[in-house]
C-alpha positions in Angstrom: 0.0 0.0 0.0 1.2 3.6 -0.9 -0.3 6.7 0.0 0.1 10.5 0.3 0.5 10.2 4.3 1.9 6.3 4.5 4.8 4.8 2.6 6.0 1.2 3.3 9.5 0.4 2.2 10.3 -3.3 2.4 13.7 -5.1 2.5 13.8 -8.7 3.0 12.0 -9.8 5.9 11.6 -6.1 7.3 8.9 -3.4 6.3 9.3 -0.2 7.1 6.1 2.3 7.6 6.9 5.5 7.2 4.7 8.4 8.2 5.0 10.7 4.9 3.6 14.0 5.8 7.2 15.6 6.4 5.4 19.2 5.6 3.2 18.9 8.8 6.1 17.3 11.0 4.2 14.2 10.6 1.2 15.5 12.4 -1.6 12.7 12.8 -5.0 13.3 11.2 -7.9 11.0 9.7 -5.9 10.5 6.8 -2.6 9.4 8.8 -4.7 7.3 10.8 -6.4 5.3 8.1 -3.1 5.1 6.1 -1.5 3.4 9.2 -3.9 1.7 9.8 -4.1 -0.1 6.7 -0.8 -0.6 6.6 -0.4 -2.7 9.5 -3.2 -4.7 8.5 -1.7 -5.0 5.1 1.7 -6.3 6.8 0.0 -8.7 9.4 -1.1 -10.9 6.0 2.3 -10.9 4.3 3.9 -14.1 5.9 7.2 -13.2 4.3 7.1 -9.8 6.3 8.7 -10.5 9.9 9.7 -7.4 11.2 7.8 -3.9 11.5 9.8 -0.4 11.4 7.8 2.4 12.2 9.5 5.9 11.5 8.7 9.4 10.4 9.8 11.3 7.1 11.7 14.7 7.3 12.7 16.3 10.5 9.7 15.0 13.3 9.2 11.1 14.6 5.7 13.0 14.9 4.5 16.6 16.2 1.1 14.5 17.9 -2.4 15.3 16.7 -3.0 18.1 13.8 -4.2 21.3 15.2 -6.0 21.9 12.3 -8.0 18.5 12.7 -8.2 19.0 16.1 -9.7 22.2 15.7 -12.2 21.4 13.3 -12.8 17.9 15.4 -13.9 20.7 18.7 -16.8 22.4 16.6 -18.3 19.1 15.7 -20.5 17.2 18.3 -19.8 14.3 20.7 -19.9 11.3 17.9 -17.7 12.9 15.4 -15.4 13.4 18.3 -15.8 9.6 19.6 -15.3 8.2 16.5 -12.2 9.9 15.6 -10.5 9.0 18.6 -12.0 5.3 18.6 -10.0 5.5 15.5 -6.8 6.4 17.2 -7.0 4.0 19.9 -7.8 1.5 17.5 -4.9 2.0 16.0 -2.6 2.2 18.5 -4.0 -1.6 19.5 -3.5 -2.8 16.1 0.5 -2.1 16.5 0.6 -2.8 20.4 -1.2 -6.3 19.7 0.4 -6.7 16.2 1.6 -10.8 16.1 4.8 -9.0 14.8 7.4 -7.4 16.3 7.2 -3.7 16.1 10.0 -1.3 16.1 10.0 2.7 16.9 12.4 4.6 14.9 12.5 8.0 16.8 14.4 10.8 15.3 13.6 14.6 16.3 10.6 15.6 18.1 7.7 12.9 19.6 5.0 14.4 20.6 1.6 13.6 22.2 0.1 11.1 20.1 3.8 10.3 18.5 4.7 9.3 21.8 1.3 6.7 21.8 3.1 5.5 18.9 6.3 4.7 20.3 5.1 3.5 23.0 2.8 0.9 21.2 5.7 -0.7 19.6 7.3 -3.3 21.5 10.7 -1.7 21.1 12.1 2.1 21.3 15.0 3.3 19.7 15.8 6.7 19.2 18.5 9.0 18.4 20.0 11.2 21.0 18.7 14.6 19.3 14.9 13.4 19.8 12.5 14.6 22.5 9.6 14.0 23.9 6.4 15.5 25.4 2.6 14.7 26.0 1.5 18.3 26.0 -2.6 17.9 26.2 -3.6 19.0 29.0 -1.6 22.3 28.1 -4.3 22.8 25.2 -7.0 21.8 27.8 -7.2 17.9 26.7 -6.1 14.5 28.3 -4.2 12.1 26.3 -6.8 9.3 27.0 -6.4 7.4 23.8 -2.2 6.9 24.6 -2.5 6.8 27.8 -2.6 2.8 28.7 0.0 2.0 26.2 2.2 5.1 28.0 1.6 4.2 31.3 2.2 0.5 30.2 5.7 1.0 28.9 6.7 4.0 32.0 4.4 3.0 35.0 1.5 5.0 36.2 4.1 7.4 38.3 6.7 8.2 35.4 3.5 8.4 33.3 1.2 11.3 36.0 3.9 13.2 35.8 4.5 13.8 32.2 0.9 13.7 31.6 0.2 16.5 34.1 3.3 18.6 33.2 3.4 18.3 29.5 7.2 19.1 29.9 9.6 18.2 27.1 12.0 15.2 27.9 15.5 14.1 25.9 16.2 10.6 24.4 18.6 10.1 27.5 15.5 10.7 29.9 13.5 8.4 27.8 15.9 5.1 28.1 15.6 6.3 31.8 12.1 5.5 32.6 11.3 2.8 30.1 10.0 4.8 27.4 12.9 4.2 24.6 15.0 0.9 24.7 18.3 3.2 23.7 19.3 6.5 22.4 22.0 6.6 19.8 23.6 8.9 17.2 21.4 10.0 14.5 24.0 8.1 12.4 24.0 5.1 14.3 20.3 5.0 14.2 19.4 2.9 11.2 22.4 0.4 11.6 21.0 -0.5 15.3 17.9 -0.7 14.3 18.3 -3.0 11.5 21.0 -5.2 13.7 18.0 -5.3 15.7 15.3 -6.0 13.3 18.2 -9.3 12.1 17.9 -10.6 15.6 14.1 -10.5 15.8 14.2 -12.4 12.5 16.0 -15.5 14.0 13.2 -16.3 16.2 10.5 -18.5 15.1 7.4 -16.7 14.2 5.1 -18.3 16.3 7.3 -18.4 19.5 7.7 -14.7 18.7 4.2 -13.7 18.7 3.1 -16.2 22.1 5.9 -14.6 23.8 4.2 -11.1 23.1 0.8 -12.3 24.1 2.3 -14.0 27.0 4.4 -10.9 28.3 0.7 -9.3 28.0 -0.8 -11.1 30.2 1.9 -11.4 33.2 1.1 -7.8 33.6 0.4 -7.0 37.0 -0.1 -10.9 37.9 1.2 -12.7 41.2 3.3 -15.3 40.5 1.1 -17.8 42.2 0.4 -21.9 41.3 -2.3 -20.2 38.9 0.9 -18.6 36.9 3.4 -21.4 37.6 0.8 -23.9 35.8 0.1 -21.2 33.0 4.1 -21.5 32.7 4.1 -25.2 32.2 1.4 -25.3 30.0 3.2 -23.3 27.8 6.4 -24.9 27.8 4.4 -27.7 27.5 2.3 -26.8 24.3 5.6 -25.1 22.2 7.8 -28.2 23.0 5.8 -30.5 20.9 5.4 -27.8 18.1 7.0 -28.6 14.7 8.3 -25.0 14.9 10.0 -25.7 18.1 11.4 -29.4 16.6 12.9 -27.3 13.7 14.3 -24.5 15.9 15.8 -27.3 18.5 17.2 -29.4 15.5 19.0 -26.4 14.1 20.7 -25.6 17.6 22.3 -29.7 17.4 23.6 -28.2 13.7 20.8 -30.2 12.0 20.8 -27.1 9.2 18.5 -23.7 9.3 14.7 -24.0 10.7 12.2 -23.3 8.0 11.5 -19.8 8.7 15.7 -18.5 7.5 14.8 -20.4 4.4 
């Protein structure tokens, strides 16, 4: 899929979804929306795609929502309003819960909903010049639609205060409280993300997407004979799977498992 706001680059095994609206420091509209949207839903079919990049064109990661859009969104009523956001969070779920592993390339400015983003994808890494900020309540709004995927990747602590100061944070701060994975030189950026994205690739595709759903649901859980049986079971169940059989054959040298054919 290509469109004026989305642009999907693929190499190999790795896709990269590129927010193309450079002009408007990548804000996020409808259009952005459905354009990403689509995209991920494009990439979750393609078996030969393993890997997700998302990253921003020109100077921004993203500047959040479009002020424009937003302004236009506050003099039309309650549904109009609902259904845009629905559209949002809806789309932050679709890369939080994509089977895939997801990858935030952050460069330059992330900004209220851009940091929804970031923090939907399972891992952070941005260059040392980016910042970040979650200014809504500064414009009288609360950044409900990222907030559970915010608070998810920096506690509900980290998370209150940024939310209710709307202060601007570095890269370095980021890697701090859980927010980014690491912070590197702009030039480094795309070489560690793409040793990254070669690591991800070794794992089996199943194993990879159960071990998303499964760090899911430990959130928050006791580690009780409920959990320890959970555990088992699932040992138990990806043990016997013929993705497991090739992956264990291939550590005793028995040749590459199906999926680095």
């Amino acid at each position: 899929m290509q469109s004026e706001s989305v642009e999907i680059v693929k190499r190999d095994s790795v896709a990269t979804v590129w927010m193309n609206r450079p002009h408007a420091h990548n804000a996020i509209d409808a259009h952005l929306i459905e354009g990403l949207t689509q995209a991920f839903a494009e990439l979750a079919e393609e078996e030969a795609i393993r890997v997700i990049i998302l990253g921003g064109r020109g100077r921004s990661f993203s500047a959040g929502g479009d002020l424009k859009w937003m302004l236009a969104a506050s003099e039309a009523g309650f549904e109009t309003n609902f259904e845009d956001a629905r559209g949002l969070a809806h789309l932050l779920q679709s890369v939080a819960m994509s089977r895939k592993p997801t990858i935030a390339r952050v460069h330059g400015p992330a900004l209220g909903d851009g940091v929804g983003l970031a923090a939907a994808c399972d891992i952070c890494i941005a260059s040392v010049s980016a910042n970040f900020a979650m200014p809504e309540v500064r414009m009288g709004l609360i950044p409900a639609t990222i907030g559970p995927h915010v608070a998810r990747a920096i506690g509900p602590r980290q998370a209150l205060r940024y939310f209710l100061s709307g202060e601007r944070f570095s890269a370095v701060r980021a890697v701090e409280i859980g927010l980014a994975h690491e912070a590197v030189e702009v030039e480094h950026l795309d070489m560690r993300i793409a040793k990254i994205a070669e690591s991800l690739v070794l794992g089996g595709p199943s194993a990879l997407a159960a071990t998303k759903e499964f760090v899911r649901k430990l959130d928050g859980r006791a580690i009780d004979e409920g959990l320890i049986d959970e555990t088992a079971r699932h040992v138990a169940l990806t043990r016997g799977s013929t993705e497991a059989k090739e992956g264990i054959g291939a550590f005793l040298g028995k040749g590459a498992p199906q999926w680095l054919k």
